[in-house]
KOLBA-468618 format. One record per residue (C-alpha): residue number from 1; residue in three letters; chain; x, y, z. Coordinates in steps of 0.1 Angstrom, whole numbers. Example, Ala and Ser with C-alpha at 12.3 -4.5 7.8 and 13.67 -1.06 7.14 Angstrom:
% residues 2
(1; "ALA"; "A"; (123; -45; 78));
(2; "SER"; "A"; (137; -11; 71));
% end
This chain:
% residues 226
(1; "UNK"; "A"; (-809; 1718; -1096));
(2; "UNK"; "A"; (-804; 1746; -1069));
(3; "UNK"; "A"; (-823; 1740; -1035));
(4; "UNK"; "A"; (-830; 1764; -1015));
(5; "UNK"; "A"; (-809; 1778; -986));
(6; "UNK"; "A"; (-825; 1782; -946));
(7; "UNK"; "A"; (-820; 1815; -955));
(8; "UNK"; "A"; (-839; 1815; -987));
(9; "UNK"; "A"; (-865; 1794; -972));
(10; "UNK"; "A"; (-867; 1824; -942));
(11; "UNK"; "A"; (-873; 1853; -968));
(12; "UNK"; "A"; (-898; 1833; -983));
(13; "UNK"; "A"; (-918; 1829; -953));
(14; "UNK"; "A"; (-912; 1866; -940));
(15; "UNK"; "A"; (-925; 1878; -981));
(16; "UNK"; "A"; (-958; 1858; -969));
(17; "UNK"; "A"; (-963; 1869; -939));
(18; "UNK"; "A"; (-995; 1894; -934));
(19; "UNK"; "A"; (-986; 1931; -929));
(20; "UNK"; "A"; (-996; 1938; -894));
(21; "UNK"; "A"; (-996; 1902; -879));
(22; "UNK"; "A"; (-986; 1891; -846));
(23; "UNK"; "A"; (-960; 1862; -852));
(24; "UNK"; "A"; (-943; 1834; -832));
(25; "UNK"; "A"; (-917; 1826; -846));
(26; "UNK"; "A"; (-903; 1792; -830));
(27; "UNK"; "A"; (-868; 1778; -820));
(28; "UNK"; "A"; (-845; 1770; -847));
(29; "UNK"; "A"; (-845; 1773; -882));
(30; "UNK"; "A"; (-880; 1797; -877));
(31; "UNK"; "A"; (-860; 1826; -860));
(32; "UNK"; "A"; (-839; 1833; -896));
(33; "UNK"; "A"; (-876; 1849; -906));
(34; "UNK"; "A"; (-867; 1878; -879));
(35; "UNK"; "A"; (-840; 1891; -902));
(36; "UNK"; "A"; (-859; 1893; -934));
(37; "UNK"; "A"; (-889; 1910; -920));
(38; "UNK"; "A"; (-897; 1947; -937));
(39; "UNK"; "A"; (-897; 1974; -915));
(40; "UNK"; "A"; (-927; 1988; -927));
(41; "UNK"; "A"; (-946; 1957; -927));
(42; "UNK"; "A"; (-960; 1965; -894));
(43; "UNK"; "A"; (-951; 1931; -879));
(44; "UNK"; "A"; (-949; 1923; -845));
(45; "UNK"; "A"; (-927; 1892; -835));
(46; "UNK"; "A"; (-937; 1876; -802));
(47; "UNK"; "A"; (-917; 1852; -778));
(48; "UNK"; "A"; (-930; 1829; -750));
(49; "UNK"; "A"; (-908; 1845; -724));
(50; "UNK"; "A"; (-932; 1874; -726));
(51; "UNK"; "A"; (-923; 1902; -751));
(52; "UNK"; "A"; (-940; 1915; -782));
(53; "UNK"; "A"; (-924; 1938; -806));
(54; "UNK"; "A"; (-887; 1928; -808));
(55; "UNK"; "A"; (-862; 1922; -835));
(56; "UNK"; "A"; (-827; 1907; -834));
(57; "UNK"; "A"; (-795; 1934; -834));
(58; "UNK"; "A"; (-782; 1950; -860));
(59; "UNK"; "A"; (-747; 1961; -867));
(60; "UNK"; "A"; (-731; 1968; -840));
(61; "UNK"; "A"; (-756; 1972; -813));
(62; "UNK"; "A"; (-743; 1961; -780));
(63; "UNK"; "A"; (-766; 1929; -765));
(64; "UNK"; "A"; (-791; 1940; -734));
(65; "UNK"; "A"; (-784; 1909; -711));
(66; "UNK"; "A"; (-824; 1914; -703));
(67; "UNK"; "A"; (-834; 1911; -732));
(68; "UNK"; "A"; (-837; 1879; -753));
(69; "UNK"; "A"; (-858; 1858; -767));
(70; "UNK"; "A"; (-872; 1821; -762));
(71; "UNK"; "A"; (-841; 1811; -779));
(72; "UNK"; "A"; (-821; 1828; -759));
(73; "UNK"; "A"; (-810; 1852; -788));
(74; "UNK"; "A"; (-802; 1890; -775));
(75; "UNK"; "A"; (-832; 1911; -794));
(76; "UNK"; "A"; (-842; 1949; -794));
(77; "UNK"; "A"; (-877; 1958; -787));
(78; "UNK"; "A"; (-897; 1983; -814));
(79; "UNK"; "A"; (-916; 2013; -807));
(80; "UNK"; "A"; (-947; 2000; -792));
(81; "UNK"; "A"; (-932; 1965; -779));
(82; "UNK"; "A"; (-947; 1952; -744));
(83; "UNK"; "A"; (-934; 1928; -717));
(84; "UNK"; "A"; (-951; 1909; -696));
(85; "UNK"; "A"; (-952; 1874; -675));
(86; "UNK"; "A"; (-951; 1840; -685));
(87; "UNK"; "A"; (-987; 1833; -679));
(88; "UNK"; "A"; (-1004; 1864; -702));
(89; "UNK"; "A"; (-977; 1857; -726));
(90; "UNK"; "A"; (-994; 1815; -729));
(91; "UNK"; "A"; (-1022; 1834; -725));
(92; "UNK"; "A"; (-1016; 1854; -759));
(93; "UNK"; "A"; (-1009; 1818; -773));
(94; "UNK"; "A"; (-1039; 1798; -760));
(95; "UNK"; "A"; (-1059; 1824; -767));
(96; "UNK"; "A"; (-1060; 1829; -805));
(97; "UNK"; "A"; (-1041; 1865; -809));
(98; "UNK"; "A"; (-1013; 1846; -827));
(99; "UNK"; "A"; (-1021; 1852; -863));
(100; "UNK"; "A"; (-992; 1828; -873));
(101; "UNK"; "A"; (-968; 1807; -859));
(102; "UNK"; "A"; (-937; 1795; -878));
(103; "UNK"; "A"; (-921; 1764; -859));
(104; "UNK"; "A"; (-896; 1734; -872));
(105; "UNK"; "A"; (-909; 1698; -874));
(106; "UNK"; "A"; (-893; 1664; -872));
(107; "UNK"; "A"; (-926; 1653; -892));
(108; "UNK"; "A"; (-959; 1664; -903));
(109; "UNK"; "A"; (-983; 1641; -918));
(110; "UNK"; "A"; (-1004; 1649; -953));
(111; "UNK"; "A"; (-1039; 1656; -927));
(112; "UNK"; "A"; (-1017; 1682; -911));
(113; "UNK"; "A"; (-1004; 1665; -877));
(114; "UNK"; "A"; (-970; 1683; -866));
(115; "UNK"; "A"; (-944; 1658; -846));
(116; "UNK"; "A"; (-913; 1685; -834));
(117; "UNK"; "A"; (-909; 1681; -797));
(118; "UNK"; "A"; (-895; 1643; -793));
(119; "UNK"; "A"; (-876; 1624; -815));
(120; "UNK"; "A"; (-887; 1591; -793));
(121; "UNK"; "A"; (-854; 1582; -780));
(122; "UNK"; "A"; (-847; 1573; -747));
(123; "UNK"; "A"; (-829; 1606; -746));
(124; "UNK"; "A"; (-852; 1627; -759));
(125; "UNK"; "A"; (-853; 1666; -762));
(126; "UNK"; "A"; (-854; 1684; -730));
(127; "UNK"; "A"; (-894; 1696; -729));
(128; "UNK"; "A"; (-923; 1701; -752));
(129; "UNK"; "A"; (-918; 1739; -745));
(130; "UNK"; "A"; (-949; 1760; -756));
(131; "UNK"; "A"; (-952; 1745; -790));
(132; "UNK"; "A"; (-978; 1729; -783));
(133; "UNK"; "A"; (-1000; 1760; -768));
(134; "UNK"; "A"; (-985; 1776; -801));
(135; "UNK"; "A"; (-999; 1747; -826));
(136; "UNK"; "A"; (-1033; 1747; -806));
(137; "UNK"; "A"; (-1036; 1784; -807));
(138; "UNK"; "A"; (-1023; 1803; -829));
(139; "UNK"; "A"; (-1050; 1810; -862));
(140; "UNK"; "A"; (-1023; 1798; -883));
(141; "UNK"; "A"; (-996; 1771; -881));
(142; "UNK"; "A"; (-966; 1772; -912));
(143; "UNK"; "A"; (-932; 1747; -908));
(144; "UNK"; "A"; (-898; 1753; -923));
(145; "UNK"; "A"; (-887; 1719; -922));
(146; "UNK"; "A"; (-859; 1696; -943));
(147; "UNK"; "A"; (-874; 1674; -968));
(148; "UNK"; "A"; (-853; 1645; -956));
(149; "UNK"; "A"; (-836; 1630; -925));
(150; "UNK"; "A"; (-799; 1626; -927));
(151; "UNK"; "A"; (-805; 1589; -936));
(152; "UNK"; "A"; (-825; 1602; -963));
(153; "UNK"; "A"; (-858; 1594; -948));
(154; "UNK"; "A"; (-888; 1612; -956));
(155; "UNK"; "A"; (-904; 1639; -935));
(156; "UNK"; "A"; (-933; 1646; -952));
(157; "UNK"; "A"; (-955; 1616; -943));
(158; "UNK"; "A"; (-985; 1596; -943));
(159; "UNK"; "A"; (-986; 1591; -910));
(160; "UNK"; "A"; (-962; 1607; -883));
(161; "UNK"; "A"; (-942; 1579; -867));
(162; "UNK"; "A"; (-930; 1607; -834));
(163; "UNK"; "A"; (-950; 1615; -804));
(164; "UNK"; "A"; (-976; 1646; -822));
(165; "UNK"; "A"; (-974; 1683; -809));
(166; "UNK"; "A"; (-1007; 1686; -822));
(167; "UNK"; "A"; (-1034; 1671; -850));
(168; "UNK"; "A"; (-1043; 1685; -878));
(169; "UNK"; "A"; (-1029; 1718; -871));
(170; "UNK"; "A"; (-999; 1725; -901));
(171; "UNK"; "A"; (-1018; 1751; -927));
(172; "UNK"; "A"; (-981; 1759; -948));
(173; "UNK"; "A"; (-949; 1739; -953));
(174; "UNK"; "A"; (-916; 1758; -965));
(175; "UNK"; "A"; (-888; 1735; -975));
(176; "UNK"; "A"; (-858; 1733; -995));
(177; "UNK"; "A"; (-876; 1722; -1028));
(178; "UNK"; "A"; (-904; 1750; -1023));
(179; "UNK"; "A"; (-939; 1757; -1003));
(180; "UNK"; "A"; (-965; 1730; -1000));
(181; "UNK"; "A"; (-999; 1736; -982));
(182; "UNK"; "A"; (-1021; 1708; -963));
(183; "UNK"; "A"; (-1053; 1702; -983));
(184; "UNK"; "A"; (-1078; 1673; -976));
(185; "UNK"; "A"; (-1061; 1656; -1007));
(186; "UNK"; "A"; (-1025; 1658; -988));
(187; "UNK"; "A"; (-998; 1681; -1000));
(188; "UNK"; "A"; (-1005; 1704; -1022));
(189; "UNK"; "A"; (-971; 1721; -1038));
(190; "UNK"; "A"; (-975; 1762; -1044));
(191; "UNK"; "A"; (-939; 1771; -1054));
(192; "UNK"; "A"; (-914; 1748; -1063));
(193; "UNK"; "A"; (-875; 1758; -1071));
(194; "UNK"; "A"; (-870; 1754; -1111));
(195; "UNK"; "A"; (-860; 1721; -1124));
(196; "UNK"; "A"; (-882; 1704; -1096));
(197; "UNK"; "A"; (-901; 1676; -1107));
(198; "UNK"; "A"; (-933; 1657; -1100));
(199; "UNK"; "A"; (-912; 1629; -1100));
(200; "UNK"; "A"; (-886; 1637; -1076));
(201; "UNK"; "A"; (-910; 1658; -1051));
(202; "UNK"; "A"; (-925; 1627; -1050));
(203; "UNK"; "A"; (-895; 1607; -1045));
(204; "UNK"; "A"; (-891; 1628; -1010));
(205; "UNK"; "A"; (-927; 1628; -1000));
(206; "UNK"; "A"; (-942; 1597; -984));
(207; "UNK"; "A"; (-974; 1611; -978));
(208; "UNK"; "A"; (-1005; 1613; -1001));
(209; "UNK"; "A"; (-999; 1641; -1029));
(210; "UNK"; "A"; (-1020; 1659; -1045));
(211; "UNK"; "A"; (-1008; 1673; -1079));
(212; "UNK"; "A"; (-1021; 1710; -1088));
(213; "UNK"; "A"; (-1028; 1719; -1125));
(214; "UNK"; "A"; (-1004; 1751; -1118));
(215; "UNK"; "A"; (-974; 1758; -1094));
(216; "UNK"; "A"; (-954; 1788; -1094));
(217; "UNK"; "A"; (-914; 1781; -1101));
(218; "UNK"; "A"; (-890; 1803; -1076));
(219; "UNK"; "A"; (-862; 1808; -1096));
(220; "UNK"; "A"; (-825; 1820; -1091));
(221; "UNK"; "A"; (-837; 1857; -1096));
(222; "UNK"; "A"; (-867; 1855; -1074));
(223; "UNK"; "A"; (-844; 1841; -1045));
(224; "UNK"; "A"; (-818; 1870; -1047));
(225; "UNK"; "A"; (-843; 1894; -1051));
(226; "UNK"; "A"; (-861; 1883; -1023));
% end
């Protein structure tokens, strides 16, 4: 059985997206989404550091050192892009003008709770950052996590065992076996690769389950295609 690729997993989300949506999309494994995006879709990407309307470079396009995004990547702004400060860009996030944000996870639990700022070490990661404004905010929270942590625990739990970045908040889940949503019955698989099987997605899910009565297969066509 063929799992999906960070790649895959990015043209997935960018297919779901809504045309004409203002999107976050958050440090790591989220930013792949920029790349997949259609041009006519309408879709304007935001960044905490204050822009809206960017995408990454193309080709050979020479990087504007004034121009990147929250993860530091050199982007070019689209016709209608603005810039502004730091505080009416949190603004933008705490105020509910975000129609999705796509960040990574450590965790999320099966009532929704997203854990992706701390791994609680005593060396943890640097800052919260705004992902916190972002899961409180934004109308829509989706994760592109791993299934599994390298020791081959699960990330897809009960209950989140990391400091939370916010309760209740995860709506979508895109992972290497396939979609899942949060329903008050847990996870909720929409799309799984082919050859998936309940048995094995729940082998890798340690949270509560719940089983639908139909789930759309992506298979190797759909994922070139896509």
């Amino acid at each position: 059985m063929q799992t999906l690729t960070r790649e895959e997993m990015a043209r997935l989300v960018a297919q779901d997206l809504p045309d004409y949506s203002s999107v976050n999309l958050g440090i790591g494994m989220p930013t792949l989404v920029g790349r997949y995006l259609r041009p006519e879709s309408g879709i304007l990407l935001h960044s905490e550091n204050g822009i809206l309307g960017m995408r990454g470079l193309e080709g050979d396009e020479t990087p504007d050192p004034d121009l990147i995004n929250a993860s530091k990547e050199f982007v070019r702004l689209v016709p209608g892009a603005s810039i502004f400060d730091h505080a009416l860009s949190f603004g933008i996030m705490r105020g509910g003008h975000l129609d999705v944000t796509v960040l990574g996870a450590f965790e999320v639990s099966s009532c929704g709770d997203l854990a992706n700022w701390s791994l609680g070490e005593s060396d943890p990661l640097p800052s919260v950052g705004g992902a916190m404004d972002l899961a409180q905010g934004a109308k829509s929270v989706w994760v592109m996590m791993d299934m599994q942590t390298r020791d081959g625990s699960p990330r897809l739990r009960r209950h989140c065992t990391l400091p939370l970045t916010g309760q209740g908040v995860v709506a979508r889940i895109y992972t290497p076996l396939g979609v899942f949503r949060v329903a008050p019955g847990g996870f909720v698989p929409v799309a799984l690769v082919a050859g998936a099987t309940q048995d094995l997605v729940r082998d890798q899910v340690e949270g509560d389950l719940a089983w639908p009565d139909e789930i759309a297969v992506i298979s190797r066509q759909q994922k070139e295609a896509a």
